[in-house]
N, CA, C and O atoms as a printed pandas DataFrame, in Angstrom:
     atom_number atom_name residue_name chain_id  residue_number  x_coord  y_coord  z_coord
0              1         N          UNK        A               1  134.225  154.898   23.984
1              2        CA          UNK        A               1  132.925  155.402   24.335
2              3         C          UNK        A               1  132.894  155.637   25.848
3              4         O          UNK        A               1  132.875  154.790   26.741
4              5         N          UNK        A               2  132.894  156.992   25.940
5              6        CA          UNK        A               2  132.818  157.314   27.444
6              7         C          UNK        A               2  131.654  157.908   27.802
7              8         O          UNK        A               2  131.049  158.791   27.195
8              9         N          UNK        A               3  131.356  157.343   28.881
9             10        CA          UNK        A               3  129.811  157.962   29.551
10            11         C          UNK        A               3  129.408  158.391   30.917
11            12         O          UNK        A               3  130.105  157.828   31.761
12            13         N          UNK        A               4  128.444  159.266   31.466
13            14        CA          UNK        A               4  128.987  159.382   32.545
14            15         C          UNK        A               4  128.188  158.052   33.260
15            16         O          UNK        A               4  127.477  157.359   32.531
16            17         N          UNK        A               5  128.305  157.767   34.492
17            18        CA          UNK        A               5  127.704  156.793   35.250
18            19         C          UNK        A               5  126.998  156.910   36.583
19            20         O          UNK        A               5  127.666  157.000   37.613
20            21         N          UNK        A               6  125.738  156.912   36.609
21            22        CA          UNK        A               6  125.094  157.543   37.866
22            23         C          UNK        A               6  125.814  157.056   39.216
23            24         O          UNK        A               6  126.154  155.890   39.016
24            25         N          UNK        A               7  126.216  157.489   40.599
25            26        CA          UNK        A               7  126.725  156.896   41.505
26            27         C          UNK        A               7  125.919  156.209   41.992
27            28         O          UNK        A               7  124.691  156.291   42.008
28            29         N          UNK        A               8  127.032  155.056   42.673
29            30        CA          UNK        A               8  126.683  153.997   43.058
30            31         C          UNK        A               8  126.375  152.941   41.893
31            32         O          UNK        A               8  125.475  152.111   42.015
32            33         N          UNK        A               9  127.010  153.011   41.001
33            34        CA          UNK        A               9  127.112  152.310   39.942
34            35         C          UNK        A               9  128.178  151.320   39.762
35            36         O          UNK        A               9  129.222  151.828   40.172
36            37         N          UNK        A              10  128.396  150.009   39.287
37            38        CA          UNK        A              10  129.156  148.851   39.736
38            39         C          UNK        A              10  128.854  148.251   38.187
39            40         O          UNK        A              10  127.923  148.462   37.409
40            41         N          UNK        A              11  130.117  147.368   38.086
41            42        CA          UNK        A              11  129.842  146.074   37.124
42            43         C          UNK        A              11  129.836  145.191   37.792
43            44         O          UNK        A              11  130.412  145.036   38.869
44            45         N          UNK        A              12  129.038  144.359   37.102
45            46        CA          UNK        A              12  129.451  142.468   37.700
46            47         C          UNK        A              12  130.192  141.639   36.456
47            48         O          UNK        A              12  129.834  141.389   35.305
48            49         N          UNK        A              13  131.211  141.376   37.106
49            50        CA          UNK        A              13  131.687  140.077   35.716
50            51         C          UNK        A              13  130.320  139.080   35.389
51            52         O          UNK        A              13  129.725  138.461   36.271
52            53         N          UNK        A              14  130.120  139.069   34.586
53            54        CA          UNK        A              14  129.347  137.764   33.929
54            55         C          UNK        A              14  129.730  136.431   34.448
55            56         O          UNK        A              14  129.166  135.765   35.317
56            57         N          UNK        A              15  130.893  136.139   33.691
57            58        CA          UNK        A              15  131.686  135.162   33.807
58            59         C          UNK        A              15  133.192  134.594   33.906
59            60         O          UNK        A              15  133.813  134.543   32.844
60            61         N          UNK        A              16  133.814  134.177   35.038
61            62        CA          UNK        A              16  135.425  134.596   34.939
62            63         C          UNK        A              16  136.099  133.705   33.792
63            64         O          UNK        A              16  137.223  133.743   33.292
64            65         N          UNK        A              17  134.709  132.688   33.507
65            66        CA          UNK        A              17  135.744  131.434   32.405
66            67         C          UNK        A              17  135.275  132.398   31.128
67            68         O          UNK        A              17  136.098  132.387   30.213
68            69         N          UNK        A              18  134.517  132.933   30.983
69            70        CA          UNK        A              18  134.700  134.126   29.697
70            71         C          UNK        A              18  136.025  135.023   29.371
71            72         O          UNK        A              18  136.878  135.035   28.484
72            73         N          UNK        A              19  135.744  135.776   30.570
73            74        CA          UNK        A              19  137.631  137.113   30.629
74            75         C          UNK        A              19  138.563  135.727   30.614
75            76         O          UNK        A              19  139.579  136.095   30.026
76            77         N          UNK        A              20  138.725  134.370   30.951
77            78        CA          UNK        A              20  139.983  133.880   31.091
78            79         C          UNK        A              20  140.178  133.011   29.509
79            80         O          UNK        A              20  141.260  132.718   29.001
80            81         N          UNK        A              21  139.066  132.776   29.050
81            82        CA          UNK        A              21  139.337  132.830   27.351
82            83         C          UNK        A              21  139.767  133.771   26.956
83            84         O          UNK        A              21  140.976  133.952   26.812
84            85         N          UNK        A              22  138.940  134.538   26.704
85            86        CA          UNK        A              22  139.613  136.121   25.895
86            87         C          UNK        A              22  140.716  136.452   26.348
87            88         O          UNK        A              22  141.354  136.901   25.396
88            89         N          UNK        A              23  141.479  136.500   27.511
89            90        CA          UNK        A              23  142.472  136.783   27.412
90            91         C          UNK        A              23  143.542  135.764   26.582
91            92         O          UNK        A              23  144.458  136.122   25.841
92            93         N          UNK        A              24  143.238  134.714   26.850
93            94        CA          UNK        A              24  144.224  133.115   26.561
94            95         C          UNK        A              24  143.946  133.657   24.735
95            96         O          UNK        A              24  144.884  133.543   23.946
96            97         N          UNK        A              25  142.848  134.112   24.360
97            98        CA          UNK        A              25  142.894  134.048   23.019
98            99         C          UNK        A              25  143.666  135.313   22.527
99           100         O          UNK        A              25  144.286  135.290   21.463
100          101         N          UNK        A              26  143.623  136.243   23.202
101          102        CA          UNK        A              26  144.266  137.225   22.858
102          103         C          UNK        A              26  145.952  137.182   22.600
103          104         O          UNK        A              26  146.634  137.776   21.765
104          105         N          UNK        A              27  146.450  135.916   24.023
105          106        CA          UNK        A              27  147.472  135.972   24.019
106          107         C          UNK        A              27  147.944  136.929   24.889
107          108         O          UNK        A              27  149.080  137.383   24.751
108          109         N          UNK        A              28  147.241  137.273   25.728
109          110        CA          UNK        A              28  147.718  138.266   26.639
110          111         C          UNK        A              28  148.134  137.789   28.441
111          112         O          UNK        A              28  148.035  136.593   28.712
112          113         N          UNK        A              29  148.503  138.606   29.374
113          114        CA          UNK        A              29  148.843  138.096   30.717
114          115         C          UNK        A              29  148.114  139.052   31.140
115          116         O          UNK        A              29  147.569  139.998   30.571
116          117         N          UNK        A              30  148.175  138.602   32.518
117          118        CA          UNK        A              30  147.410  139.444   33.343
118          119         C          UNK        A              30  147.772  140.855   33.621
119          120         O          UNK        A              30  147.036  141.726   34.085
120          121         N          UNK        A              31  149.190  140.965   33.219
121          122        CA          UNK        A              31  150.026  142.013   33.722
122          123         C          UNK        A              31  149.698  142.948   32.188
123          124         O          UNK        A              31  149.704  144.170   32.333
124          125         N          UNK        A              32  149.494  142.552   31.142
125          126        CA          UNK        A              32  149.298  142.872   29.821
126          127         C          UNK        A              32  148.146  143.793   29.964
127          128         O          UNK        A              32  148.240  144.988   29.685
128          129         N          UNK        A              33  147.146  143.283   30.365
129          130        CA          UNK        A              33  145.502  143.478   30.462
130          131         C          UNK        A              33  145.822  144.966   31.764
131          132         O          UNK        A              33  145.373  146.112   31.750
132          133         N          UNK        A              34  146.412  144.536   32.385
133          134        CA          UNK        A              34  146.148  145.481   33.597
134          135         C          UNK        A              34  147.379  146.954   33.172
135          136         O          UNK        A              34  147.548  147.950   33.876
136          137         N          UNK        A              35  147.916  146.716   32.141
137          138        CA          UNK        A              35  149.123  148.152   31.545
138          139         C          UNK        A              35  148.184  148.709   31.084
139          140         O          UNK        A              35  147.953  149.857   31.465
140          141         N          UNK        A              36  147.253  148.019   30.017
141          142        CA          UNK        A              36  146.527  148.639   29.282
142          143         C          UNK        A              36  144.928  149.059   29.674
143          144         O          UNK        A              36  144.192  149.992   29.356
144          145         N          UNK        A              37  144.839  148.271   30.243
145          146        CA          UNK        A              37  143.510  149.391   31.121
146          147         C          UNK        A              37  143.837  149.500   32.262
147          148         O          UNK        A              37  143.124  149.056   33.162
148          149         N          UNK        A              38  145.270  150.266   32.549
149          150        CA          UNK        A              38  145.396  151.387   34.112
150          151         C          UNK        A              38  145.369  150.438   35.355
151          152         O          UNK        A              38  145.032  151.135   36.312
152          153         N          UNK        A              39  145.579  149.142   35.752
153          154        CA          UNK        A              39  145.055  149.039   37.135
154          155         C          UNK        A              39  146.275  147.723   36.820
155          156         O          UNK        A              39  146.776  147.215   35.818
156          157         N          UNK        A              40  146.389  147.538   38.373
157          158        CA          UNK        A              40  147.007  146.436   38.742
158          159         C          UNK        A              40  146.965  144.951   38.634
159          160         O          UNK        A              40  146.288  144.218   39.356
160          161         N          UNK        A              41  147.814  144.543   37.589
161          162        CA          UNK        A              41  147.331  142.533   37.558
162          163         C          UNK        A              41  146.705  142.265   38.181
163          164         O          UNK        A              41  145.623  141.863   37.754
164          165         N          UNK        A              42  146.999  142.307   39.903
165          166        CA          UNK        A              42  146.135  141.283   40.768
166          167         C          UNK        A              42  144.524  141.697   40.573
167          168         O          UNK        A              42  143.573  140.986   40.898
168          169         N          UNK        A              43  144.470  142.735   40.095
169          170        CA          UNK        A              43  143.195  142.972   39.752
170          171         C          UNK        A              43  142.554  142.397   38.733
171          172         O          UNK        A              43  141.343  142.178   38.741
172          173         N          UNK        A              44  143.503  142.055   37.582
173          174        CA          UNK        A              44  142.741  141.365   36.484
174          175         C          UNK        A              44  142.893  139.958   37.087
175          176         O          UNK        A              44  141.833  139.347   36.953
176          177         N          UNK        A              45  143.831  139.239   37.697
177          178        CA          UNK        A              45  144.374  137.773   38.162
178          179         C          UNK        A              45  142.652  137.512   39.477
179          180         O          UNK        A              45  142.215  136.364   39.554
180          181         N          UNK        A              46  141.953  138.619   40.298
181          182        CA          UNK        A              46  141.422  137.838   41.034
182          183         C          UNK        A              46  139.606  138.233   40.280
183          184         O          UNK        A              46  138.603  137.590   40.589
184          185         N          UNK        A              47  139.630  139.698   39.051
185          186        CA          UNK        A              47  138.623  138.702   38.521
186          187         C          UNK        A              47  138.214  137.268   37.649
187          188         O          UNK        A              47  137.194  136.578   37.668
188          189         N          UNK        A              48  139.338  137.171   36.977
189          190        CA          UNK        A              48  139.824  135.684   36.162
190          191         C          UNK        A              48  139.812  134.745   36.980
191          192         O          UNK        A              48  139.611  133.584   36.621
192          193         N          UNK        A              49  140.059  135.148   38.416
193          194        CA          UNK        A              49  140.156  133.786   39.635
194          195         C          UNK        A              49  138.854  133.577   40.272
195          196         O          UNK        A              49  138.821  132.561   40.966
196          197         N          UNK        A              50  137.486  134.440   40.213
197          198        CA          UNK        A              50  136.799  134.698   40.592
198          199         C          UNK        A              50  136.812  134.799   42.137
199          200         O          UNK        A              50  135.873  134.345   42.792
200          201         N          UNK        A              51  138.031  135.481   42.797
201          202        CA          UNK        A              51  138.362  135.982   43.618
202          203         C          UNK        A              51  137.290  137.376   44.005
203          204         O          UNK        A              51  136.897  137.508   45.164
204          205         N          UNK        A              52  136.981  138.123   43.186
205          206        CA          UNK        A              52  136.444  139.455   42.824
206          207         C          UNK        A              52  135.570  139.169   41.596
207          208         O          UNK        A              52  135.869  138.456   40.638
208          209         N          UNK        A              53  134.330  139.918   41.814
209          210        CA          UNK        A              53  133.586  139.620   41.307
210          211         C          UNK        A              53  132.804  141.128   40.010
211          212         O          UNK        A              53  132.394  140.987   38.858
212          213         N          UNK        A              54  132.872  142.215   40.741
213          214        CA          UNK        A              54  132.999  143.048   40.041
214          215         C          UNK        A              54  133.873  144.433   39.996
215          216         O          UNK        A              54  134.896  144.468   40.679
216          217         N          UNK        A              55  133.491  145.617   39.188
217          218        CA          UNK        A              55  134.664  146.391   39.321
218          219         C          UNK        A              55  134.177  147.752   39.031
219          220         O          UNK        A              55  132.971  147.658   39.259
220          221         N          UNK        A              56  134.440  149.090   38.621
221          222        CA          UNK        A              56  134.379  150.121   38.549
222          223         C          UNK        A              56  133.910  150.106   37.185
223          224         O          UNK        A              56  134.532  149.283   36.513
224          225         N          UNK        A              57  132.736  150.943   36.341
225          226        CA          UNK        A              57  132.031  150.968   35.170
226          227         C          UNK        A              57  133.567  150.922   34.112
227          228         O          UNK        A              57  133.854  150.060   33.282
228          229         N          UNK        A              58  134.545  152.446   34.585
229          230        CA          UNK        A              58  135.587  152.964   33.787
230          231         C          UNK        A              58  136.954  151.389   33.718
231          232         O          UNK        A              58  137.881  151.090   32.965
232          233         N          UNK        A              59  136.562  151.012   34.498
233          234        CA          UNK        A              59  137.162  149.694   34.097
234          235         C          UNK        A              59  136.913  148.443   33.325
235          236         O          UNK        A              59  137.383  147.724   32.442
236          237         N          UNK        A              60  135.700  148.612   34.323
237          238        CA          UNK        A              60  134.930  146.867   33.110
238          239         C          UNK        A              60  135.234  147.711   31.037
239          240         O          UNK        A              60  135.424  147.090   29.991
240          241         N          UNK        A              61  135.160  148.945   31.227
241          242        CA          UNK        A              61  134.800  150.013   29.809
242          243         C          UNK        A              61  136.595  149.405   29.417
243          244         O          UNK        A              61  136.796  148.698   28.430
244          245         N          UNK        A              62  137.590  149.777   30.243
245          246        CA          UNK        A              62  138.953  149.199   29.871
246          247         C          UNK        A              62  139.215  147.830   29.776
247          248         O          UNK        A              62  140.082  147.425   29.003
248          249         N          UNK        A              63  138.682  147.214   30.348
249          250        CA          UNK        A              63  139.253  145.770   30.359
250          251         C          UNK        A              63  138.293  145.331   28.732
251          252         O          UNK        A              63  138.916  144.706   27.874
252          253         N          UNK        A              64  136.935  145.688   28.489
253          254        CA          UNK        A              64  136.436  144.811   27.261
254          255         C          UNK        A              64  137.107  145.715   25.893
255          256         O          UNK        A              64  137.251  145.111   24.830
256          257         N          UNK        A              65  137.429  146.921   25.978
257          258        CA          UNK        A              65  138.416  147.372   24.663
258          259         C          UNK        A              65  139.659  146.557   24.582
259          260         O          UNK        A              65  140.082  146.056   23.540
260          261         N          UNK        A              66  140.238  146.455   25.804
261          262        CA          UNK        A              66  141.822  145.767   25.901
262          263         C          UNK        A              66  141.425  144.165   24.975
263          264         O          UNK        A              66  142.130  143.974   23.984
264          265         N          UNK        A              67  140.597  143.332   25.220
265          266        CA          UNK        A              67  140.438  142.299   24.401
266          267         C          UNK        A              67  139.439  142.273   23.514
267          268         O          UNK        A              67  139.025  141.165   23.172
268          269         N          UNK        A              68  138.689  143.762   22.813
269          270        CA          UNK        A              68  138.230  143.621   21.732
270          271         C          UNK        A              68  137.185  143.234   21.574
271          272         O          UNK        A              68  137.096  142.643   20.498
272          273         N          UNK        A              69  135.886  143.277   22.375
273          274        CA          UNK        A              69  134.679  142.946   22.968
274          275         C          UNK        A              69  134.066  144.067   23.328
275          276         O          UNK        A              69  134.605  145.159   23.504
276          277         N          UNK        A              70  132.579  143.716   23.474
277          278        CA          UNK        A              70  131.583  144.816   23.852
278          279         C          UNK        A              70  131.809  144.250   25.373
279          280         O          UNK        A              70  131.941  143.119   25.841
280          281         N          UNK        A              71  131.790  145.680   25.965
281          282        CA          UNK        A              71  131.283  145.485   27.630
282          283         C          UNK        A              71  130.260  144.184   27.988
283          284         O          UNK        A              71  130.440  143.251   28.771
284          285         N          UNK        A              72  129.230  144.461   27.191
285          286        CA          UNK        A              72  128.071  144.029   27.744
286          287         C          UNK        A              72  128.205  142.431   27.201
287          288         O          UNK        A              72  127.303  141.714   27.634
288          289         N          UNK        A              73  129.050  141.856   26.446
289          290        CA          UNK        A              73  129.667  140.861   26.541
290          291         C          UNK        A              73  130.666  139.819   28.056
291          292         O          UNK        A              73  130.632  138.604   28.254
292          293         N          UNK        A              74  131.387  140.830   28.799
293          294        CA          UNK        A              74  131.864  140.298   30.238
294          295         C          UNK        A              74  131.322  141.085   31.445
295          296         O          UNK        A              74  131.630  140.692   32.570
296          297         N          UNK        A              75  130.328  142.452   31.254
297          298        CA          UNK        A              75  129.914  142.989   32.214
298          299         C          UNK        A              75  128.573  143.134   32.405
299          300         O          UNK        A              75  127.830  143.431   31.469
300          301         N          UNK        A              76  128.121  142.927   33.698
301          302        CA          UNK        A              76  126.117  143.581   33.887
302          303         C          UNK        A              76  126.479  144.825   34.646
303          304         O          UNK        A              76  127.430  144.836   35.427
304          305         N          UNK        A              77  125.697  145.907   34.410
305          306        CA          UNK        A              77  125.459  147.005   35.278
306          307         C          UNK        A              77  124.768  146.924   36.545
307          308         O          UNK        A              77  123.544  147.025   36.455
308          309         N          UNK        A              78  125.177  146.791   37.533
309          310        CA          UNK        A              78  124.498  147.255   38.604
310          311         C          UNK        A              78  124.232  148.382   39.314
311          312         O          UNK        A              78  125.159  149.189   39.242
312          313         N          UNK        A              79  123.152  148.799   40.086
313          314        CA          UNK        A              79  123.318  149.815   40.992
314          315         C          UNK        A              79  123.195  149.134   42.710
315          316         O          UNK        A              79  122.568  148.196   43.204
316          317         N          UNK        A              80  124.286  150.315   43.317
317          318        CA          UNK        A              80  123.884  149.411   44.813
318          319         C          UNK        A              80  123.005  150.021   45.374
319          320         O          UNK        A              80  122.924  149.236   46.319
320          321         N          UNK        A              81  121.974  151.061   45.687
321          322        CA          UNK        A              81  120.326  151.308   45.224
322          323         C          UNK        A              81  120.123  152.787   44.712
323          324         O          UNK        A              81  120.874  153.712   44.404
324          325         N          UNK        A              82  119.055  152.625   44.751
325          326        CA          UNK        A              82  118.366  153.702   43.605
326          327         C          UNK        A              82  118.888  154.844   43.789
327          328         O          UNK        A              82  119.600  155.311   42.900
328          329         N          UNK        A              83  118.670  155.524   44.922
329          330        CA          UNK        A              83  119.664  156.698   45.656
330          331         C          UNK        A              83  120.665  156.890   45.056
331          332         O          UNK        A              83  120.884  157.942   44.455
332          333         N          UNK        A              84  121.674  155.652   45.120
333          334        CA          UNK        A              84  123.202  155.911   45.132
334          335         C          UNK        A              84  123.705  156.107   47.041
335          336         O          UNK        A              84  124.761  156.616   47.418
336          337         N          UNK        A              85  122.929  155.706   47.687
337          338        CA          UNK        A              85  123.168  155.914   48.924
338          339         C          UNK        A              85  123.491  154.582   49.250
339          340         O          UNK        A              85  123.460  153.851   48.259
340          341         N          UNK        A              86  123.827  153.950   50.433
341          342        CA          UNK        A              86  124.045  152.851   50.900
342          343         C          UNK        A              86  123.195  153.029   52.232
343          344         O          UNK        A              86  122.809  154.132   52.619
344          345         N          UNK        A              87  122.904  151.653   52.992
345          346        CA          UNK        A              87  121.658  151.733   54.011
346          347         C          UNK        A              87  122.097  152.513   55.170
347          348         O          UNK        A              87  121.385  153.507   55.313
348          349         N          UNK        A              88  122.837  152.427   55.872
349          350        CA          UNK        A              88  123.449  153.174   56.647
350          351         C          UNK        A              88  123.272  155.230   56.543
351          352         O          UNK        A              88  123.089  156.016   57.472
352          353         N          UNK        A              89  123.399  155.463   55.301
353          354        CA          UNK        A              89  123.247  156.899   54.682
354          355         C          UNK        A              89  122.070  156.946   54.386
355          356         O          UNK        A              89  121.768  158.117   54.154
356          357         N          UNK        A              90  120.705  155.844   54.198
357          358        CA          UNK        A              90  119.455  156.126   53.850
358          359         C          UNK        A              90  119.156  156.146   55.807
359          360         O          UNK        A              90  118.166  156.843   56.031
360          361         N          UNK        A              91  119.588  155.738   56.733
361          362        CA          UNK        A              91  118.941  155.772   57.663
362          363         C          UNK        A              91  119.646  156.775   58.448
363          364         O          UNK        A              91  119.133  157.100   59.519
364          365         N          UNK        A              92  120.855  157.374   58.052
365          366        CA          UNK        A              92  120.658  158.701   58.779
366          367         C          UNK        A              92  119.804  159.753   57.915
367          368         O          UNK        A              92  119.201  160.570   58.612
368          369         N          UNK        A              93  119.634  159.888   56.480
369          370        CA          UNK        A              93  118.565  160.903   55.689
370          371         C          UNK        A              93  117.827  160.813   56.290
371          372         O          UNK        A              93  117.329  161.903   56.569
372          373         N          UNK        A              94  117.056  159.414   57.063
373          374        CA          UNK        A              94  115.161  159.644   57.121
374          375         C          UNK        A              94  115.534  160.407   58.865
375          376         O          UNK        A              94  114.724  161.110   59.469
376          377         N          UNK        A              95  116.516  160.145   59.231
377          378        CA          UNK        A              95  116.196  160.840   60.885
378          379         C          UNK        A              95  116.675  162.236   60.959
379          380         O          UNK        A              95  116.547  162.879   62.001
């Protein structure tokens, strides 16, 4: 299920002792998780470490197929604001 995602759009892990079950139950490694949804272990190793906390929509979307779960099971949607701008880019718009 692919969708598009307004910018400035983010996941938050829920919980890293959640992804570090599911994976342990899956039977999978970090290096496993990260072949199959596109990105680099240390990426799955520092959200499991809670090193990193969230990640790109098209990822959190790869990482909860890779162990067989709904997104909305290890991910919340965030936006970083309404815009899609960041503060810096809202305060050169208003001048």
């Amino acid at each position: 299920m692919r969708r598009n995602w307004p910018k400035g759009t983010w996941m938050k892990l829920t919980s890293k002792d959640t992804l570090r079950a599911l994976i342990k139950q899956k039977g999978l490694s970090y290096r496993d998780i990260g072949d199959l949804a596109d990105c680099h272990r240390s990426m799955i190793s520092q959200l499991a470490n809670g090193h990193r906390t969230s990640c790109t929509p098209i990822l959190a979307e790869k990482i909860a197929v890779c162990l067989g779960v709904p997104r909305e099971v290890l991910f919340v949607e965030r936006t970083s604001a309404a815009s899609g701008y960041n503060a810096k880019q809202m305060k050169a718009l208003a001048s």
